[in-house]
N, C-alpha and C positions, 0 to 999 in steps of 0.2 A: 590302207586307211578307209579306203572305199567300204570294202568288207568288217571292219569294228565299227564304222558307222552305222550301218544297217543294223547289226545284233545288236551294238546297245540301244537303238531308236527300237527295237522290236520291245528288250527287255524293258524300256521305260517307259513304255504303252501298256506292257502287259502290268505293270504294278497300280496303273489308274483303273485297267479295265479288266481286271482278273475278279473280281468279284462278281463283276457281269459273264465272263466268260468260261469262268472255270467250270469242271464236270460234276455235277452236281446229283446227289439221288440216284435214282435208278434209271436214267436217262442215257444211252449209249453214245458216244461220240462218234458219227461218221465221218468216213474219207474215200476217197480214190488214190490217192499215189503217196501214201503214207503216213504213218501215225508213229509218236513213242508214249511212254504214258510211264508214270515216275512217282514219286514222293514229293517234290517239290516242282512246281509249274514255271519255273527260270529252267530248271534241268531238261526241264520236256518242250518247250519252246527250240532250247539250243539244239535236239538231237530233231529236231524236226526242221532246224532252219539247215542240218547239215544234211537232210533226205532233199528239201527245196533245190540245194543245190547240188543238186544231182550222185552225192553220197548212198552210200545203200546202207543196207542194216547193221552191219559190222561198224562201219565208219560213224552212223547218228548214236550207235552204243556207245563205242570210244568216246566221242565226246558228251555225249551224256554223261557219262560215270565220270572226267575228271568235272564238269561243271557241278556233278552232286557233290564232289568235295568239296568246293567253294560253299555252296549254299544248300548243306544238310549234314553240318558237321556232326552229328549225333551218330550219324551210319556211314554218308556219303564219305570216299576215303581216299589217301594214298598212302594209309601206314596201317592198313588190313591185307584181307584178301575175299576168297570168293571163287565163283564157278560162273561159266559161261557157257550153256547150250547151242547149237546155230543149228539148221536147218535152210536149205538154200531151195532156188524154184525148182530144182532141176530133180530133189530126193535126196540129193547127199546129206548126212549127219553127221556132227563133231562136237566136240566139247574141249574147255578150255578149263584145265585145274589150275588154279592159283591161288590155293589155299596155303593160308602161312606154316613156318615149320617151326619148330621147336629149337633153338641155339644149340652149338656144336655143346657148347658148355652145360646143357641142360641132363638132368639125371630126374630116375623115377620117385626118387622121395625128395626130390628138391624143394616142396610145399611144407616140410612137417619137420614137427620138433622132438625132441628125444622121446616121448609117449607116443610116438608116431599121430599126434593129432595136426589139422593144419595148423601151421604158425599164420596169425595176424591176419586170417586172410587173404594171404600170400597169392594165393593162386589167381586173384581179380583185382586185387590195388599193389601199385607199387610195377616198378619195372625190371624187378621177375618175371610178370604174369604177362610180360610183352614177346607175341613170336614175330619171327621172320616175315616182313610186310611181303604181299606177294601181289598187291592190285596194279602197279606199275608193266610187271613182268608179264602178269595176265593181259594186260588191255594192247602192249605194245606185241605179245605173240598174236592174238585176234589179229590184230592191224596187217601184219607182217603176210598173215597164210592167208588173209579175205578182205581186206580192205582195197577200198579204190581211190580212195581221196588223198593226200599227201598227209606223212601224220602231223607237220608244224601245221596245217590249218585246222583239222583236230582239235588241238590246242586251245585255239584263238578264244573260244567262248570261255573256257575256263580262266584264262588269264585276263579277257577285258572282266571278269564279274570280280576278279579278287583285285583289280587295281580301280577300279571302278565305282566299287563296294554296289551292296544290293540292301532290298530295306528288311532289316531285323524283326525276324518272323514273332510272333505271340507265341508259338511253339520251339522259341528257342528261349524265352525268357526267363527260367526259370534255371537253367544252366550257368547265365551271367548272375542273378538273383543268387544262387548255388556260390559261384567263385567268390564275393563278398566275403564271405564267413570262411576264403579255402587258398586267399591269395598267396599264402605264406606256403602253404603245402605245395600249389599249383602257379609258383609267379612266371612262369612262360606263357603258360595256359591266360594267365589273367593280362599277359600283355595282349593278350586278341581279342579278346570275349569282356575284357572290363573297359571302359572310355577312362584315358590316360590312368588304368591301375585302379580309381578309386570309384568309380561309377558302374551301376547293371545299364546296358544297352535297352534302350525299352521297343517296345512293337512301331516299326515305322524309320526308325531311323538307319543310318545309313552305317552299313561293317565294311571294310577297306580289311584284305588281308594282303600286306605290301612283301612281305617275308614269303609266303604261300605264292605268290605272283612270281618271285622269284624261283624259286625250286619250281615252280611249272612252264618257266622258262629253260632251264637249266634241263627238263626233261623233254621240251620241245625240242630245242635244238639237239639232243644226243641219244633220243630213247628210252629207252630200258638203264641206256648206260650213266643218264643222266640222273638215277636216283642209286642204283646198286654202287655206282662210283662218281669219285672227283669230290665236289664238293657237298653234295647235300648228304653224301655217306658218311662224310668225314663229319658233318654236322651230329647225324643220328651215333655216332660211335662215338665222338664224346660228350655228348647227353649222357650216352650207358654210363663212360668212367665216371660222368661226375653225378653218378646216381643212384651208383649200387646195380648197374642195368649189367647184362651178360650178353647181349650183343655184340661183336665186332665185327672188323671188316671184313674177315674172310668169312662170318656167315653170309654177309649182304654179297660178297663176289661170287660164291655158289649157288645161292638159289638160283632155282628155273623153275617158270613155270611149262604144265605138260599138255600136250594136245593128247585127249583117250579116246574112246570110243565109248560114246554112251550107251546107257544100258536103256533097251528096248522090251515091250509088254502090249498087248493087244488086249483092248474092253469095249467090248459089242462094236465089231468092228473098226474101230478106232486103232490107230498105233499111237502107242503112248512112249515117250522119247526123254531121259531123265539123264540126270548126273551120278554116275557109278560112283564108288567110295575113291577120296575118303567123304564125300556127301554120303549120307544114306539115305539122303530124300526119294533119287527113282529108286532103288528097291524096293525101301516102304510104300511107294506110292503105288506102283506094279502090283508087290502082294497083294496090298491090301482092295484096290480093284478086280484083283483075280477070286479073290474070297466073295467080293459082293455081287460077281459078274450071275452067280445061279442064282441069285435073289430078284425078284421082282421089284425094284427098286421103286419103280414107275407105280407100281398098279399100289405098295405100299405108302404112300404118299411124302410131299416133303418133308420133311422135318414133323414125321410122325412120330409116334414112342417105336413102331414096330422098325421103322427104317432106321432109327436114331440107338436103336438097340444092336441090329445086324451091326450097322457101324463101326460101332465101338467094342464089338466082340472084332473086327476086323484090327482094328487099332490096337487091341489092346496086345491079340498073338502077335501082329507084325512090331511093333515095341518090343517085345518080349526078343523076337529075332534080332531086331538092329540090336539089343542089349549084348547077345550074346556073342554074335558072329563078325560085327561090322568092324574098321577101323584101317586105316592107311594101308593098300594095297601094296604098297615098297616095301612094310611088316607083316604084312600078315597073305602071302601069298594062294595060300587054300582057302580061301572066304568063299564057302558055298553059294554065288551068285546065281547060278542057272538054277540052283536048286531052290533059293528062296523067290524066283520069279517068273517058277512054272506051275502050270496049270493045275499038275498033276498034287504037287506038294498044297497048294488052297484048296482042293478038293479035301487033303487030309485035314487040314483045319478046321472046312468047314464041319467035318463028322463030330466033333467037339465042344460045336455051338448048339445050344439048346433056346428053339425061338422064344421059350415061355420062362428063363431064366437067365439071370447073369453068370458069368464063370467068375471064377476067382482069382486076384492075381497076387500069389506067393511066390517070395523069392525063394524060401525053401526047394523051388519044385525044380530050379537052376545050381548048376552048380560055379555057372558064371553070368555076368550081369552088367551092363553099363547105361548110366541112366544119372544123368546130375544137372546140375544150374545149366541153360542156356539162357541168354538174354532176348527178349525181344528186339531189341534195336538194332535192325538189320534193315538194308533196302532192295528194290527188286526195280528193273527195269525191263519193262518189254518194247519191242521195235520188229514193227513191219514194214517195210520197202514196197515201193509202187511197182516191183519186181517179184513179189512173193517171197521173198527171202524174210526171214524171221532169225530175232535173239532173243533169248531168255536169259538174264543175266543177273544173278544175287551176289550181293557183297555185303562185308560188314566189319565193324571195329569190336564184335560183341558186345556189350555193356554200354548203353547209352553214352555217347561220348569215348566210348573203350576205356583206356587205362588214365582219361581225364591229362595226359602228359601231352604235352605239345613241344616239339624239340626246338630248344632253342635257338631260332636264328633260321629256321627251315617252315616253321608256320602251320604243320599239322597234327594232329593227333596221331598217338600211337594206339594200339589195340593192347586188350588183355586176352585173348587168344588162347594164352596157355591153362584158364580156367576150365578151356570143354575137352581138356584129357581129365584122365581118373588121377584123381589127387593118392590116392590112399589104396594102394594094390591089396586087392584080394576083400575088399571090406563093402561086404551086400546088407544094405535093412530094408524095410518095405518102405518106408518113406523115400524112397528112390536115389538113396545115397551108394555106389555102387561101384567096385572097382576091378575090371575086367580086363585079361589081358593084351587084347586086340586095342584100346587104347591106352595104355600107359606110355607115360613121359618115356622118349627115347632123343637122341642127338637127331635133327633133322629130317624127324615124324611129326608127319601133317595129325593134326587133332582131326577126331572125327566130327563129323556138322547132321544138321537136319535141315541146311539148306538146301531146297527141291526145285529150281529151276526148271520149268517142264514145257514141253511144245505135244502138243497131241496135232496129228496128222490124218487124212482121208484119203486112200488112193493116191497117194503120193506126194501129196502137197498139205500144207501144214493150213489148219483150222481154227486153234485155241492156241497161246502164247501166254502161258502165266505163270505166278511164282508170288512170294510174300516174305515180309520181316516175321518175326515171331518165336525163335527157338523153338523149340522143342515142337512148339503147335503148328510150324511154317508146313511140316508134312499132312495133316490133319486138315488144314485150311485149301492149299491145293488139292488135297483131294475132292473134298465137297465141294470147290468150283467144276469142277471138272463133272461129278455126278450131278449137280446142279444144270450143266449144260446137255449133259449128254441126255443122263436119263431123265430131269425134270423139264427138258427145253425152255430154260429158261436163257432171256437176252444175256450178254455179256457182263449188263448191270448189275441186274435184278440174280446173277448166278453169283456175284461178288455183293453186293449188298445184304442177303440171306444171313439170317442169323447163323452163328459155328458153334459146336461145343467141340471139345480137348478129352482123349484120354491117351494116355503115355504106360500100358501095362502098371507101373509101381511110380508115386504113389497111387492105390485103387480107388480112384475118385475121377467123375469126371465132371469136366467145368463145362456151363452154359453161361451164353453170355448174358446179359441179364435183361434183352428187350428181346422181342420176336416171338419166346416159343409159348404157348397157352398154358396156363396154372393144370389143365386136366392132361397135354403130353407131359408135362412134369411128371405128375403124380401116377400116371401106368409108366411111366419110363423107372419110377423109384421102387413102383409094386413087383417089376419085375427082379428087382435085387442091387439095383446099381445106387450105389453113393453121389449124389450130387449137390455141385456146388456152387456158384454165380461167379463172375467176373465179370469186367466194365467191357471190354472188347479183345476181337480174338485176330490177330492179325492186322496187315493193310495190301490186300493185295490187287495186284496191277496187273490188268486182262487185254488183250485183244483177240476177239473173235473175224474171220475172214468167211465170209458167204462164199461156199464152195461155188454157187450158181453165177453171183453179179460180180465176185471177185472183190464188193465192197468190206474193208474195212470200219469196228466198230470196237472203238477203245472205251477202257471204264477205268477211272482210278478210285480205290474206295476210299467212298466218304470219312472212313476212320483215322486217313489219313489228315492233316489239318491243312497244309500246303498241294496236296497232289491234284492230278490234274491232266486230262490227255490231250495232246495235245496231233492235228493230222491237217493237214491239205489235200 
C-alpha cells in the first residue's frame, strides 16, 4: 500500500505540475543516478520511480513499457511487439526480438481477391491484419536474463494508472472523437475510449481501464504465462472466432520471444550497436553511416544542401538494400549482413555518388524489392541507470491505435501488424509498392520493421541511447541524431530538435519537414536533381546522452511529441 501510495502521490503531482516541469525546446534534462525518457511523461515518471528504487535499466524499461500501455494506447502496448537493445556497464551487448509472427493459419495471398488485387484493405483493418502479440514475451524474457527487481512490483505502476485512471490527454482526443461515428464497427473498443458508450472523453478528464487492470494482473502474477495462457488467451481466441480473426491458442502457446546478438558498426570512432533483422533499422543505420563516414560531414555544414544531398544518396542505396535483401532471419537465412555493414561494400557505393547530382531511383534497376505502408505510430523508450547500464527499447501496434480492436473482456488493443509483409508477391512500381521475397506472408514469419533501436558506445561504455516512432522514416531520423551528435556536436536537445527530411530509395522523393531548413538549401538541394516535398513533422524521438567525462546524464524527449518528457534523478 505504502508503495501505490507514493506513485499515485507522484503521478498526481505530475498532472498539476507537468506543464512546469516537462522537457521542453532544446533544453537537456540533467541527472546523476538516472533517467528514462518516453512519449508520455506518467510512463517516464514510473520507469524513473522504479531506477529511485534501486531498479536498474531493464527493470524501469519493463515498467515503463507496461505503464505506456495504460497511458499511450495509440503505440503503448500489450497486443504488439517490438525490439529491445541493452548494453550494460561492464560492455556486454544483447538484444531482445519480440516482434509479432504471422498465425499458423496465415498463407502468402491471404490479402487479395481473385485479380490478385488487395481485398478491402485487408491487410490493415479487420483482424486479419492482426499478428501474433509478442510485447508480453519480450518484456517478461528482458526481466528473466537482466532484471533485479521482482517482476509483480514491475507491474504495480501499470496496474495502479489503469484502476486509478489518469487524465485524458488532448492527443488522444480525436480517437474517442473517431469512435462516435465507429461504435457499431469497434463496440469493445468504444466500451473504453467512449464514457458509458455514447460520449468522446475530452482533454482532462479521468480514463479508468478496469478490464486492462485485469489482464495486467493476470500477467503479474504469472508472467509471460499470464497472457500466452489461462484466461486472457482464452479471451483474445474468442475475440478471433467471433470476428472472422485466425488466431488461436496454439499460436499464443508457441510464440517465443528471442534473445540475438546485435548487429554492430563503427563511425568515427564510435561503435554503433543496432537491432539485426527481422528489424532492418541497424543495418540500415550502419550502412548508411559507413557511406557518410569519408564525407566531411562537419566541415559541410548542418543541414546544408551539400550534407543533406550526401545523405540522402546514402538513404536512398541503403533503401534500395533493405528492399532487397532484408526479412525474418528464421526465412531467409543467407541475408548478406556482414556484407551490407562493411566498410568495404560503402566504399562501393560511394563510387556511384556524384557530389554535383542526384541518382535516380528505378525499380527496373532490381529485380526484387520491398518497400510499402509503415505507420508512424510507434514509441521508443530510452533508460539509463545510475550504473551505466542502458536500454533502447521500440515497440508498436503499427497503425495509430493498430487494428482499432480491443478484445473484449481483456482491455487492449490489438495491432495490424500483418500490413508491413508484402501483400502482393512479386509486384514492384516506383511508387514504392513492392513485393519481395525475403518478406512474404509465411506461417509464424516475423514481418520485417524499420524499427532502429540504437545505443552508440565510446571505449566501452555506452554515450548515446536513442530510437523514434515513425515507419519507414524511424531509420532516417536515428540516423541524423546520431550525425547531429557526433559530427555536428550538437547537445542531446538541439541534435533531436533539428529539423529531418525522409528518403526511402522508391517513392523518388524526399520529404522535408516543413520548418527549419532556408528557402536557398531548398532550392541548390532541388538544383542538384532531387524531388522535394514538405511534411508537418518527421519522427518523435527520445535521446539520452552520457558525458564520457562527469558520467552526467542528459535526456531530451522531442518536442513533436505532445505528452513526452524526460524524466531523471
Amino acid at each position: 500500500m505504502k508503495t501505490k501510495f507514493a506513485i499515485v502521490t507522484i503521478f498526481t503531482l505530475s498532472v498539476f505540475l507537468n506543464p512546469l516541469l516537462g522537457q521542453g525546446g532544446r533544453i537537456p534534462v540533467p541527472a546523476e543516478n538516472g533517467i528514462v525518457v518516453t512519449s508520455h511523461y506518467l510512463a517516464s515518471e514510473a520507469g524513473n520511480q522504479i531506477l529511485y528504487e534501486g531498479g536498474n535499466a531493464i527493470d524501469a524499461a519493463v515498467a515503463t513499457a507496461f505503464a505506456m500501455a495504460v497511458t499511450l494506447p495509440s503505440a503503448g502496448n500489450l497486443g504488439g511487439g517490438g525490439f529491445l537493445v541493452y548494453h550494460d556497464n561492464q560492455g556486454m551487448q544483447t538484444a531482445i526480438n519480440f516482434r509479432e509472427k504471422a498465425p499458423l493459419a496465415a498463407g502468402r495471398d491471404m490479402f487479395l481477391d481473385e485479380n490478385g488485387k488487395i481485398k478491402d484493405n485487408s491487410n490493415h483493418e479487420g483482424l486479419l491484419s492482426v499478428g501474433v502479440p509478442g510485447t508480453v514475451a519480450g518484456l517478461f524474457l528482458a526481466h528473466q536474463k537482466y532484471g533485479s527487481l521482482s517482476w509483480k512490483h514491475l507491474l504495480n505502476p501499470a496496474i495502479n494508472l489503469a484502476e486509478d485512471g489518469f487524465p485524458f490527454s488532448r492527443d488522444m482526443n480525436f480517437f474517442s472523437e473517431m469512435l462516435l461515428n465507429n461504435k457499431e464497427k469497434y463496440p469493445s473498443t468504444a466500451k473504453v475510449f467512449l464514457k458509458n458508450r455514447t460520449e468522446a472523453y475530452q482533454p482532462g478528464e479521468t480514463l479508468k481501464q478496469l478490464d486492462l487492470a485485469k489482464t495486467l494482473k493476470r500477467i503479474q502474477k504469472k508472467g509471460a504465462a499470464g497472457f500466452y495462457q489461462g484466461k486472457t488467451a482464452k479471451l483474445i481466441v474468442d475475440y478471433m472466432k467471433e470476428n472472422d480473426g485466425i488466431i488461436t491458442s496454439e499460436d499464443l502457446a508457441v510464440y517465443k520471444a528471442q534473445e540475438v546478438k546485435p548487429v554492430t558498426g563503427n563511425y568515427r570512432g564510435y561503435k554503433i550497436i543496432g537491432m539485426p533483422p527481422p528489424s532492418s533499422g541497424g543495418v540500415a543505420v550502419i550502412e548508411m553511416l559507413n557511406i557518410l563516414e569519408a564525407y566531411d560531414i562537419e566541415a559541410m555544414g548542418l543541414n546544408s544542401a551539400a550534407s543533406l544531398h550526401v545523405m540522402t544518396e546514402a538513404m536512398r542505396r541503403t533503401f534500395a538494400d533493405r528492399a532487397l535483401f532484408l526479412g525474418d532471419p528464421d526465412f531467409n537465412p543467407d541475408m548478406p549482413l556482414d556484407k551490407l555493414t562493411s566498410k568495404d561494400y560503402a566504399a562501393k557505393l560511394r563510387e556511384t555518388i556524384n557530389l554535383d547530382i542526384a541518382s535516380v531511383s528505378d525499380s527496373a534497376n532490381f529485380s526484387e524489392a520491398h518497400l510499402k505502408y509503415e505507420s508512424p505510430e510507434t514509441t521508443h523508450i530510452s533508460v539509463v541507470d545510475k550504473e551505466g547500464n542502458a536500454v533502447s527499447l521500440t515497440y508498436t501496434l503499427e497503425q495509430s491505435y493498430g487494428s482499432k480492436h480491443v478484445v473484449e473482456g481483456a482491455g487492449f488493443l490489438l495491432n495490424n501488424e500483418m500490413g508491413d509483409f508484402n501483400p502482393i508477391p512479386g509486384y514492384t512500381d516506383s511508387k514504392g509498392k513492392i513485393g519481395t521475397a525475403p518478406n512474404l506472408i509465411a506461417p509464424e514469419k516475423r514481418m520485417l520493421s524499420s524499427m532502429s533501436p540504437t545505443i552508440v558506445a565510446k571505449n566501452g561504455k555506452p554515450v548515446l541511447v536513442i530510437g523514434s516512432p515513425g515507419g519507414r522514416t524511424i531509420i532516417n531520423t536515428v540516423l541524423q541524431v546520431i550525425v547531429n551528435v557526433i559530427d555536428h556536436r550538437l547537445d542531446i536537445a538541439k541534435a533531436i530538435e533539428s529539423p529531418r527530411i525522409h528518403h526511402q530509395w522508391l517513392p523518388d522523393t524526399t520529404y522535408f519537414e516543413e520548418w527549419g531548413f532556408s528557402p536557398d538549401t531548398k532550392r541548390i538541394y532541388q538544383e542538384l536533381g532531387h524531388e522535394l516535398k514538405t511534411r508537418s513533422t518527421q519522427g518523435r524521438a527520445m535521446g539520452i546522452y552520457i558525458d564520457p567525462e562527469s558520467g552526467l546524464l542528459y535526456g531530451a524527449a522531442d518536442s513533436r511529441s505532445y505528452d513526452g518528457k524526460a524524466v531523471g534523478h
